[in-house]
C-alpha positions in Angstrom: -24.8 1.2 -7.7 -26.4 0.4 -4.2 -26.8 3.1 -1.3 -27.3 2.9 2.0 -30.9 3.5 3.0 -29.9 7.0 5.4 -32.6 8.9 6.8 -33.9 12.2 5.2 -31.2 14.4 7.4 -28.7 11.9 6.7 -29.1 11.9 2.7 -28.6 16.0 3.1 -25.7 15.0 5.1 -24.0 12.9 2.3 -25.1 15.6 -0.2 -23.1 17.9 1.4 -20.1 15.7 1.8 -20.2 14.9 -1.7 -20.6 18.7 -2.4 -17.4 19.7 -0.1 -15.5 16.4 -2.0 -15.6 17.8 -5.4 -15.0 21.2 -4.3 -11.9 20.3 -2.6 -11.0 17.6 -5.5 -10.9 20.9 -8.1 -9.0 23.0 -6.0 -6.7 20.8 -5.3 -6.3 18.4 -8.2 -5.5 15.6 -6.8 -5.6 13.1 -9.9 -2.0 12.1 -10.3 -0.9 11.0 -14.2 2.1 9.2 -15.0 3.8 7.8 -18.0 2.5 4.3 -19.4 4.2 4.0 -23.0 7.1 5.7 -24.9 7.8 5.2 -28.5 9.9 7.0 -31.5 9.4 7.9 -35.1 12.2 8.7 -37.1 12.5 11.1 -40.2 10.0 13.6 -40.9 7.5 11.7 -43.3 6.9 8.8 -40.0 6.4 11.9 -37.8 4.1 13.6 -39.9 2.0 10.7 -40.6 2.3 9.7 -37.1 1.5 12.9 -35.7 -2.0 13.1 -37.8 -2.6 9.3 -36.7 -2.3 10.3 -33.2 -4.2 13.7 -33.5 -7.2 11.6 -34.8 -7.0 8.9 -32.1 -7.5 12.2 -29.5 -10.2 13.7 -31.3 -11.9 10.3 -30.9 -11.4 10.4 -27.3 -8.9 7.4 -27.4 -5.6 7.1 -25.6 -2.6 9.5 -27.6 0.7 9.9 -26.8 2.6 13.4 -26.3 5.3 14.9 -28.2 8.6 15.0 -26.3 9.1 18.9 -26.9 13.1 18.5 -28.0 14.2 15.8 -30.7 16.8 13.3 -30.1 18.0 13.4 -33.5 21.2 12.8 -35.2 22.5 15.5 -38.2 20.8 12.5 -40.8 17.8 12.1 -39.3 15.2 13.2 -36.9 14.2 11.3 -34.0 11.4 12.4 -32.2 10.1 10.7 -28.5 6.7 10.3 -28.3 5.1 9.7 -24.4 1.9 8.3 -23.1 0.0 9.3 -20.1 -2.6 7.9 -17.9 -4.2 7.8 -14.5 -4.2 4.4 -14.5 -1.4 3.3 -11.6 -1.0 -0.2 -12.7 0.7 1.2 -15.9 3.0 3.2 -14.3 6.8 3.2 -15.4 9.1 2.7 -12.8 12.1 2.9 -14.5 13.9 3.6 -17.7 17.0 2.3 -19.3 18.8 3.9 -22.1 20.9 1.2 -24.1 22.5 0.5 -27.5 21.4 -2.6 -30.1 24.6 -3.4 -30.6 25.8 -6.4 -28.5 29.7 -4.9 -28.2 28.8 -1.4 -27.2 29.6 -0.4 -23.6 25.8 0.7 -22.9 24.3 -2.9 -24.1 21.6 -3.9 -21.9 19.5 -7.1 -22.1 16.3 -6.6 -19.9 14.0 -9.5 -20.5 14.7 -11.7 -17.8 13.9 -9.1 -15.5 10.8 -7.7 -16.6 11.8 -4.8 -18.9 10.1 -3.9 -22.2 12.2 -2.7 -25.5 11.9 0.5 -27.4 13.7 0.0 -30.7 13.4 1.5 -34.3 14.1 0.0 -37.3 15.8 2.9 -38.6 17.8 2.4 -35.3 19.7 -0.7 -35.4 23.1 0.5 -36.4 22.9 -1.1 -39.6 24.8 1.6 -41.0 27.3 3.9 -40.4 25.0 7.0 -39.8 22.3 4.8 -38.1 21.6 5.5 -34.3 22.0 2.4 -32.6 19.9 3.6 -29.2 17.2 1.6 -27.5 15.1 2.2 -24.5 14.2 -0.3 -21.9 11.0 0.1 -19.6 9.9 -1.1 -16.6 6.5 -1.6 -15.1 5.3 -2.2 -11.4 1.9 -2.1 -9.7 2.0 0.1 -6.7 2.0 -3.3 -4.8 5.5 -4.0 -5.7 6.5 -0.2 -6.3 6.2 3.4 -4.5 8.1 5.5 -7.3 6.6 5.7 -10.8 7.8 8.2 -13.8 5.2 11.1 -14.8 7.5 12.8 -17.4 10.0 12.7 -19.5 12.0 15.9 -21.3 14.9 16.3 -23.4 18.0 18.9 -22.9 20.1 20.6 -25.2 21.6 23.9 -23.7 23.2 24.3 -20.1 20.2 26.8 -19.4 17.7 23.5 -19.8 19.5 21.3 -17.9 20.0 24.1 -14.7 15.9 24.4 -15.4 15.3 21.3 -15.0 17.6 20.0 -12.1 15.2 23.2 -10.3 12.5 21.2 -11.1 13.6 17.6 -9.1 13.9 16.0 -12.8 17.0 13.1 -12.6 19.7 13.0 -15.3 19.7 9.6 -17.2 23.4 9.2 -17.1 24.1 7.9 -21.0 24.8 11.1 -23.0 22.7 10.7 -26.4 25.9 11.1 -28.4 26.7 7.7 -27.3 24.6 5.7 -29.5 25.3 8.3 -32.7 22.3 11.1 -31.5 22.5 14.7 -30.7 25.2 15.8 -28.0 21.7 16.0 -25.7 20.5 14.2 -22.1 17.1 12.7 -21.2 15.9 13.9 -18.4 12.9 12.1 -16.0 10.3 13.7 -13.0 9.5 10.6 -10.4 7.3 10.9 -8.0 5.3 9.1 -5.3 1.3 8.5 -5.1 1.4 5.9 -2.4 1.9 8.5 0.2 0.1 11.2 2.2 1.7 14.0 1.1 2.5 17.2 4.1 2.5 20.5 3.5 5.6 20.8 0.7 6.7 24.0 1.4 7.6 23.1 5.0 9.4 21.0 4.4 11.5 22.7 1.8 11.7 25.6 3.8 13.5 23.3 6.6 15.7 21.8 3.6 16.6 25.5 2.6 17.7 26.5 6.2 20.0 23.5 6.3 21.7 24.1 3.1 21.7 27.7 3.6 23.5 27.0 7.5 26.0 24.6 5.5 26.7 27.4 3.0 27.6 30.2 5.9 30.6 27.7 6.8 31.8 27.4 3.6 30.9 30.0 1.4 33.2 29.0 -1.8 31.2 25.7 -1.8 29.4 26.1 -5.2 27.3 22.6 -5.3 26.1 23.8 -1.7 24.9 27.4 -3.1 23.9 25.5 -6.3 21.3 23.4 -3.6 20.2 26.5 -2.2 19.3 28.2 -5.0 17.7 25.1 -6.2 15.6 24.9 -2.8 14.9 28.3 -2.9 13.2 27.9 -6.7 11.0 24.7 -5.5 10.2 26.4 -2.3 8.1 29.5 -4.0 7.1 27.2 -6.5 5.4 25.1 -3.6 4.4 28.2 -2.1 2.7 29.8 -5.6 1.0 26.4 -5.7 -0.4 26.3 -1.9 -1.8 29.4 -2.6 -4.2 28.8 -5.7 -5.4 25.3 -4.2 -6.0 27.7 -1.3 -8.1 29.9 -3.2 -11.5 28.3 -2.9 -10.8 26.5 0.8 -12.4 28.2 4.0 -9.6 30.4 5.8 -11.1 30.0 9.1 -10.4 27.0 10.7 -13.6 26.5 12.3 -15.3 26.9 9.3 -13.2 23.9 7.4 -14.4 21.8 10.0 -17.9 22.5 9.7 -17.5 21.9 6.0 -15.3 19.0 6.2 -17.3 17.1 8.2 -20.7 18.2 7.1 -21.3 19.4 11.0 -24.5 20.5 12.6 -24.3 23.8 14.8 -25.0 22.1 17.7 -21.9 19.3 16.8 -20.0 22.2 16.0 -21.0 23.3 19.5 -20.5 20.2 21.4 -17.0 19.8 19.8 -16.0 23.3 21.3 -16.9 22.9 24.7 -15.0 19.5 24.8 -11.9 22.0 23.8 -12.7 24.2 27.0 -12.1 21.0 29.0 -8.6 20.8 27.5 -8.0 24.6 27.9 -7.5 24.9 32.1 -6.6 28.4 31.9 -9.2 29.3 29.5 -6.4 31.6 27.6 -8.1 30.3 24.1 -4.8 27.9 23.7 -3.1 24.7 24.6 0.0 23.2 24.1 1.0 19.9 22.4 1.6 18.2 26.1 -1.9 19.7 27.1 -3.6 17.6 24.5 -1.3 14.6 24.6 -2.5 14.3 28.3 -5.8 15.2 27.4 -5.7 11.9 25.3 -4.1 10.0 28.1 -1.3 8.9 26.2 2.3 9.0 27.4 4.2 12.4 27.1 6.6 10.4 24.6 4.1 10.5 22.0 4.0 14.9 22.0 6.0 14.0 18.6 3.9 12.3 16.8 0.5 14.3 18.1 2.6 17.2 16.8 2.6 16.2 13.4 -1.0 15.3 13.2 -1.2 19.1 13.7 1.3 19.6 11.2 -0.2 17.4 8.7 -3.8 19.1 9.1 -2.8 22.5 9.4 -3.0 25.2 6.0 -0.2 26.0 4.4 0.2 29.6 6.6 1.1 27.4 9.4 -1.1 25.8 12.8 -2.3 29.2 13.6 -1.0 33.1 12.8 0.7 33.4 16.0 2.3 30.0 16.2 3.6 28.6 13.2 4.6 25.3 12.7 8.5 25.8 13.0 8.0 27.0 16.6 9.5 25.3 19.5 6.4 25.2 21.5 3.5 25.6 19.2 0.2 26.5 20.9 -3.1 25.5 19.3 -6.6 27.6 19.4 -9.5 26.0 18.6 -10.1 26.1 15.3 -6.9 24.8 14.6 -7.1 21.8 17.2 -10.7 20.8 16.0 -9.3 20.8 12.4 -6.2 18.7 13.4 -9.2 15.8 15.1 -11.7 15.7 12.2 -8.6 15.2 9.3 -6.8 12.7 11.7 -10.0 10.9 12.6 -11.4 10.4 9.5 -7.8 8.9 8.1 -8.8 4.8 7.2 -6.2 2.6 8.6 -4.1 2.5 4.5 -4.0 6.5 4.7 -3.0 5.9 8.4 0.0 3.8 7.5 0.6 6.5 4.5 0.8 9.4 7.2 3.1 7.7 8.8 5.7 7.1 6.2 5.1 10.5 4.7 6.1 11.9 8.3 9.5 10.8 7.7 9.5 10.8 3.7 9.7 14.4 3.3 10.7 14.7 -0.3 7.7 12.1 -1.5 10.5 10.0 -3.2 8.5 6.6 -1.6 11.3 5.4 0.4 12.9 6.0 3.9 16.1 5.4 5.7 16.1 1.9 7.6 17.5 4.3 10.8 14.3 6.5 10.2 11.8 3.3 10.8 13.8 2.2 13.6 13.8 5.4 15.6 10.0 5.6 14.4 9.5 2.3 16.4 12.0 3.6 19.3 9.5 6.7 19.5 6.4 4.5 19.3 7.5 1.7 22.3 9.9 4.2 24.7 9.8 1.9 27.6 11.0 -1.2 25.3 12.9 0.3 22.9 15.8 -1.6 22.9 14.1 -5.0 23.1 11.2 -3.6 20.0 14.3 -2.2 17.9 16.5 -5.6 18.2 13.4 -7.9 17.7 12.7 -6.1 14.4 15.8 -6.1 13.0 15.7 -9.7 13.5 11.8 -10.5 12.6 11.5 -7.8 9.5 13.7 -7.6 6.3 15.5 -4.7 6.5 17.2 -3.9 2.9 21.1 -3.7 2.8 21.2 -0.5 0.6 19.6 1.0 3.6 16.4 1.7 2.0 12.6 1.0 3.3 10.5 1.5 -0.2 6.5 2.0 0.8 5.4 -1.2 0.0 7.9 -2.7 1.9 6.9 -0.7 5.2 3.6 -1.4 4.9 3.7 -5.2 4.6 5.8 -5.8 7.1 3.3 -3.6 9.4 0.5 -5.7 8.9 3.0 -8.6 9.3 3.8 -7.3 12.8 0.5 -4.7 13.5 2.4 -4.1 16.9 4.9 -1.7 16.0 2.5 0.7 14.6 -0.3 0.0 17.3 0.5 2.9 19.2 -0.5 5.4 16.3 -3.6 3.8 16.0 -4.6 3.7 19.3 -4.4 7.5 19.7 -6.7 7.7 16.5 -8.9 5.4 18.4 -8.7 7.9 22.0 -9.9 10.7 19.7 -12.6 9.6 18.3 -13.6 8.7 21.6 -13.3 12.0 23.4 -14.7 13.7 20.4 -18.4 12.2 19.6 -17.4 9.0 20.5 -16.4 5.5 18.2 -20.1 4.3 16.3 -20.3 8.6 15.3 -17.1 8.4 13.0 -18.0 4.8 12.2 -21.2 6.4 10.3 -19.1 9.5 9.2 -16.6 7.2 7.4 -19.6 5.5 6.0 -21.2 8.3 4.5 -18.0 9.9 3.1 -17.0 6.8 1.6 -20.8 6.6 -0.3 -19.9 10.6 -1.0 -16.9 9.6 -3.0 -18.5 6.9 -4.8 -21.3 9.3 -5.6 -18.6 11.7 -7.1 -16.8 9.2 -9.0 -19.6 8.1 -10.8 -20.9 11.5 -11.6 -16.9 11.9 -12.8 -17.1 8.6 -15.1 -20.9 9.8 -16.9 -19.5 13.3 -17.4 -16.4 11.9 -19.3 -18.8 9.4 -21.2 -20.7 12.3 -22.6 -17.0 13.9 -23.2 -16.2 10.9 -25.4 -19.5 10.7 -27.0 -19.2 14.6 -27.9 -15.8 14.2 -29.1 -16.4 11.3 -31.3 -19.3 13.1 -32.8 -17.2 16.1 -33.2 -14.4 14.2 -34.9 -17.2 12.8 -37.1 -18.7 15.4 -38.4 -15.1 17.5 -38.9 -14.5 14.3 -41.3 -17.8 14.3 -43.5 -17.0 18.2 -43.7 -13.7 17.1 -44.9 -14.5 14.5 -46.9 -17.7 17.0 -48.5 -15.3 20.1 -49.1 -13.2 17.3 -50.9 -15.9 16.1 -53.1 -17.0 19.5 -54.3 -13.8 20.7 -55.0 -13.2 17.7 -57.4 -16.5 18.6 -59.0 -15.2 22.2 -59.3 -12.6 20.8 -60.6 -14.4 18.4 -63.6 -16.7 21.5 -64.5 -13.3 23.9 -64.9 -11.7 20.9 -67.3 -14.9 20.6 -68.7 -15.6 24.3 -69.4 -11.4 24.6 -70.9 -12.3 22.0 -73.4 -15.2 23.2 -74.6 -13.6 26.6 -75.3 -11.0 24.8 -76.9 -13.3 23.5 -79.5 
């Protein structure tokens, strides 16, 4: 792979970007898997055979599928569903439907002409009178064409699993199982979103949990409302449990991240401070969101949007100890303002776009409300809001279900750059009070070689995995295979040895 040539100082530089990438990339785990096959076996001979198949495709180091933990099975047989995962987006499945094979049944389902792949079993087909007769359509979509993609799939039994995993955001495939002559069981499915910049979760929970507990007060006998709260109370400390371990290993102080984040000299750590004190009038060590907004010279309508930025960069404890994100009037110190400019500034234009979906995608399910763009472009163009809002809705496709998917937003933004100009432009005003344009130009630079350095180091470590796992799998068979051969020698020499006593 080519590299730029850098200077000696600028090679440490990218060293130490590369250094901070991987250490944030393993405390935070950011590769995102989803499923990319699904198949069943049926009876327990298949399974067996197909389980020790499967187990010797992994030991290889080739691509295996995962056991469903619950079987699907009917009283006759066993059915077990068998998933494939990969961090390969292309593969994705974007959606699953449950049908039967036989032409007359309610739940038939014909999904060729529109892209969908069958799941059947021979042992399936209704032929008989105790045969299942369930298939399963899939779907794929690239991320082009698709924000929303499945990453797993479970099986319930009991009330107790199905409480579990409603907790857990999974979505009930509405066909019971006992339609198409299974187990009285549901299949349940996890989606979830990679095409987004995702906030802090727990936030925005927490705000989800204050709304369905202030619903509940009013009408306490409600029980799907205190059903939601308890769910939102389960994801919240599970989001919460989760922002603390990647947590762990990232610098508390603010000050510090940014040093580390953007690979800073003490003196550019200095220069970027005393730009703060020209923001700070009343040198109290704090300013407000309007303080910075002006700072910026942007228009006092845009104190929303320079909020989030601070929301988005911020830990998850919140902008600052004193001032926590759900205040009215946050106020910012340093550390916390120069963290807020180096994540926003180094944001390329897609993660741009990204951040501003995500802003109004809370939940990560990849799509918005058509009113949540418009009022995005109403907050974006104040003094034309009106004439921006009614020329969109006639330029851009809006969706009749009232739904903006990812993809969709972001096309029709570089159809009509316009509408998100705004957003950009404040990106641009900070780089320029802070260093200037050409220094993040070379910043970007640099971390973009840093990741490509880390990838690379990523692909030859799983090479050698591969190779060690292959070579593992081979000699576990040749010790097989020997153990084999000497017990059947053992085993001539004993009928040997019987027949000579014999005579």
């Amino acid at each position: 792979m080519l590299r730029k040539l850098w200077g000696k100082d600028d090679s440490k530089e990218v060293r130490k970007l590369t250094s901070n990438c991987k250490r944030l990339m393993q405390t935070q785990d950011r590769e995102v898997k989803g499923i990319t096959d699904i198949i069943f076996t049926v009876g327990k001979k298949e399974t067996k055979a197909f389980a020790s198949q499967n187990e010797a495709s992994r030991a290889k180091g080739e691509s295996y599928f995962v056991r469903v933990k619950n079987d699907v099975g009917s009283k006759e047989k066993i059915v077990v569903l068998w998933k494939k995962l990969s961090s390969n987006k292309d593969e994705f499945i974007s959606d699953i439907v449950l049908a039967s094979t036989k032409p007359n049944h309610e739940h038939f389902f014909l999904g060729d002409k529109d892209g969908y792949k069958l799941v059947v079993h021979r042992e399936m087909r209704g032929m008989e009178v105790a045969d299942p007769s369930l298939c399963l359509w899939f779907k794929k979509e690239s991320n082009t064409k698709s924000a929303r993609f499945i990453t797993d799939i479970q099986v319930s039994y009991t009330k107790a699993d199905q409480v579990d995993l409603s907790r857990k955001n999974y979505e009930k495939l509405p066909q019971c199982l006992s339609s198409f002559g299974l187990g009285y069981s549901n299949i349940y499915i996890l989606w979830k979103s990679s095409t987004v910049v995702r906030l802090t979760d727990s936030d925005h929970i927490e705000k989800e949990l204050n709304d369905y507990s202030a619903m509940l007060s009013k009408n306490p006998d409600d029980k799907i409302l205190a059903q939601m709260v308890d769910k939102a109370k389960w994801r919240l400390r599970e989001a919460q449990l989760a922002e603390e371990d990647h947590a762990k290993d990232i610098p508390g102080d603010d000050l510090q991240y940014t040093k580390e984040f953007l690979a800073l000299r003490t003196k550019e750590l200095r220069k970027m401070k005393k730009i703060y004190k020209t923001i700070d009038f009343d040198r109290d060590g704090k300013i407000s969101i309007e303080d910075f907004v002006l700072f910026l010279r942007e228009p006092l309508s845009m104190s929303p949007f320079i909020r989030q930025i601070f929301t988005f960069s911020a830990p998850s404890n919140g902008m600052i100890a004193n001032y926590p994100a759900g205040n009215d009037e946050p106020m910012m110190d340093v550390g916390a303002t120069l963290r807020a400019v180096a994540v926003f500034c180094m944001l390329g234009s897609t993660e741009l776009v990204k951040f501003l979906f995500s802003w109004y995608d809370t939940k990560g399910y990849g799509e918005i409300d058509n009113k949540q763009f418009l009022d995005m472009l109403g907050l974006f163009h104040p003094r034309h809001r009106d004439d921006v809002v009614v020329q969109a809705q006639k330029d851009i496709h809006l969706s009749k279900d009232g739904k903006m998917i990812f993809s969709h937003f972001s096309s029709e933004c570089k159809k009509f750059p316009h509408i998100l100009y705004p957003a950009f432009r404040v990106q641009a005003n900070m780089r320029k009070q802070f260093f200037g344009t050409r220094w993040w130009k070379t910043k970007l630079a640099k971390y973009i070689e840093a990741k490509e350095m880390l990838e690379e180091e990523r692909r030859q470590e799983q090479e050698i995995e591969d190779i060690e796992r292959r070579q593992r799998y081979e000699i576990s068979e040749e010790l097989k295979n020997e153990s084999i051969d000497i017990y059947e020698i053992k085993k001539k020499h004993r009928r040997g040895g019987s027949r000579g006593r014999g005579k």
